[in-house]
C-alpha positions in Angstrom: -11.1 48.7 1.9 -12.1 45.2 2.6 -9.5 43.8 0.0 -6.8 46.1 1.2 -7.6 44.0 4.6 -7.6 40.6 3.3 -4.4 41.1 1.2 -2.9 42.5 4.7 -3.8 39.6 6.4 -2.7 37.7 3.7 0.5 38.9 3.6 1.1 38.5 7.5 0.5 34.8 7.3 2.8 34.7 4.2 5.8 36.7 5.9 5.0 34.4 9.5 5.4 31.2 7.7 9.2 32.6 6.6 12.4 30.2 7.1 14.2 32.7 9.8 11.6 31.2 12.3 12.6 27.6 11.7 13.1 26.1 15.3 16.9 25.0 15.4 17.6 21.0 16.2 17.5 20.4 20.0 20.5 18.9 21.3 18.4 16.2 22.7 16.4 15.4 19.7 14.1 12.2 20.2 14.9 10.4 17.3 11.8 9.6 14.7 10.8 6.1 15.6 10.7 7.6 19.6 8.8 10.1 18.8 6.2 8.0 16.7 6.2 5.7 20.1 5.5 8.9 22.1 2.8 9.9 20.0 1.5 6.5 19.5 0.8 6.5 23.2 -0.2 10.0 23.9 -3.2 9.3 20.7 -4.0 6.1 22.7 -4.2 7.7 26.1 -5.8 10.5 25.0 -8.4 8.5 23.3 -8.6 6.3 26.8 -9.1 9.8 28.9 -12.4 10.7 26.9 -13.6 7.3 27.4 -12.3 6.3 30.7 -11.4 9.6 32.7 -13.3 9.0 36.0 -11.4 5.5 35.7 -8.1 7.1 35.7 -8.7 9.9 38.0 -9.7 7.5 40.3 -6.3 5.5 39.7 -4.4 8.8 40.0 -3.1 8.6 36.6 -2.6 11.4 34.5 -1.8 10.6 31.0 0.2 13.2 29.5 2.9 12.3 32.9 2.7 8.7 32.1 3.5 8.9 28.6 6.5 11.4 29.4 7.8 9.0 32.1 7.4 5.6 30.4 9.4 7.4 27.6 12.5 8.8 30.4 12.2 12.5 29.0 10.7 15.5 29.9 7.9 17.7 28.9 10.7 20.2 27.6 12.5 17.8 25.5 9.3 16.7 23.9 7.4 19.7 23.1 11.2 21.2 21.6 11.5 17.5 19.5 8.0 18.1 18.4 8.0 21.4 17.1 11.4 20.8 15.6 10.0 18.0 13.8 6.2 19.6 12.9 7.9 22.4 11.3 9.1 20.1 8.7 5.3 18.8 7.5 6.4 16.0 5.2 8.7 14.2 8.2 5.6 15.1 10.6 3.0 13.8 8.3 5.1 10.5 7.9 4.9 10.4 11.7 1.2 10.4 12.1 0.9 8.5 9.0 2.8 5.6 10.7 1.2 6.1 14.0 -2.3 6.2 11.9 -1.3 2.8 10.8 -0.5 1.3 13.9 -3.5 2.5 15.3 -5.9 0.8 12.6 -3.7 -2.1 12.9 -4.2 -2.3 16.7 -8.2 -1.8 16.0 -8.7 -4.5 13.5 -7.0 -6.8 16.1 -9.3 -5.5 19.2 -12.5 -5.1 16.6 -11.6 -9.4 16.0 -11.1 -10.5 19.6 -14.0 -8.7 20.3 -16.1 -10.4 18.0 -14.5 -13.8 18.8 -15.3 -12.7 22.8 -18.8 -11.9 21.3 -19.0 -15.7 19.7 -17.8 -17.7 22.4 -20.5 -15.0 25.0 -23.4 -15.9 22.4 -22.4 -20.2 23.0 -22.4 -19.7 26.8 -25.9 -17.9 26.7 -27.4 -20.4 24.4 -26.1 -23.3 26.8 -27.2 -21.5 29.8 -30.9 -21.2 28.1 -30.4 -25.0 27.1 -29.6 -26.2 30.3 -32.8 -24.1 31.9 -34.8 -25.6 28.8 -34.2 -29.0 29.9 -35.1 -27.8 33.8 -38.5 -26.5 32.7 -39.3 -29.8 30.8 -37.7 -32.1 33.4 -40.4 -30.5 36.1 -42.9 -30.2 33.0 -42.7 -34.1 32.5 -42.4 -34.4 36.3 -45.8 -32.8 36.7 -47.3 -34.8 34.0 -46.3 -38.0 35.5 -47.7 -36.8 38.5 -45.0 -37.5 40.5 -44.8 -34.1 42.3 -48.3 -34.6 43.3 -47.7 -38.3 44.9 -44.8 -36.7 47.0 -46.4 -37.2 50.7 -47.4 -34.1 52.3 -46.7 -33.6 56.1 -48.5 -31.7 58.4 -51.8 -32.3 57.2 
């Protein structure tokens, strides 16, 4: 019984992945590189909302509208262009493939300005602590010449 329920199953996801459900080309297709933009952004956003979502609430920015309008289409046009183009997986995976790219290109190029940000933060701390250094010994060798203590005292 439990085979006859697995090859049933089986055969329903077989028959629902037939070509007679093949979306047809909308007539206002985003073209490829678009779309790869569009996704590009709506990974980067996405990624930024569950980091920074108080940050853009408090902005009043939501990031699925952004994307749409900095992009001059509709929510229509996109989800039609993208499951036109993710029912063909090879031109889909190329997609995220390419936007996968950009994406570890744009890292490596935050992960080194970060580390040069982290260099030139390490110089100004060590100057800082060299410049308080030279304080400490200034009053140090003030205090040894006993100057501080021949500074006359009022009041008294």
């Amino acid at each position: 019984m439990k085979k006859l329920g697995v090859l049933f199953i089986l055969t329903l996801l077989v028959l629902a992945c037939s070509n007679e459900y093949k979306p047809k080309k909308p007539k206002n297709l985003i073209p490829e590189k678009k779309m790869e933009m569009i996704l590009y952004d709506l990974y980067t956003i996405n990624a930024a909302k569950g980091v920074n979502r108080k940050l853009l609430e408090t902005n009043g920015i939501i990031p699925e509208d952004y994307v749409l309008n900095k992009h001059k289409i509709d929510s229509t046009q996109f989800a039609d262009s993208n499951a036109f183009y993710a029912y063909d997986t090879e031109t889909y995976k190329n997609m995220v493939e390419n936007v996968k790219a950009k994406l570890e290109k744009e890292k490596k190029k935050f992960e080194e300005l970060e580390k040069v940000e982290g260099m030139a933060a390490k110089r100004r701390r060590d100057s800082i602590s060299k410049i308080k250094q030279k304080r400490k010994d200034s009053i140090k060798q003030a205090i040894k010449n006993d100057t501080i203590n021949k500074a006359p005292v009022f009041g008294l």
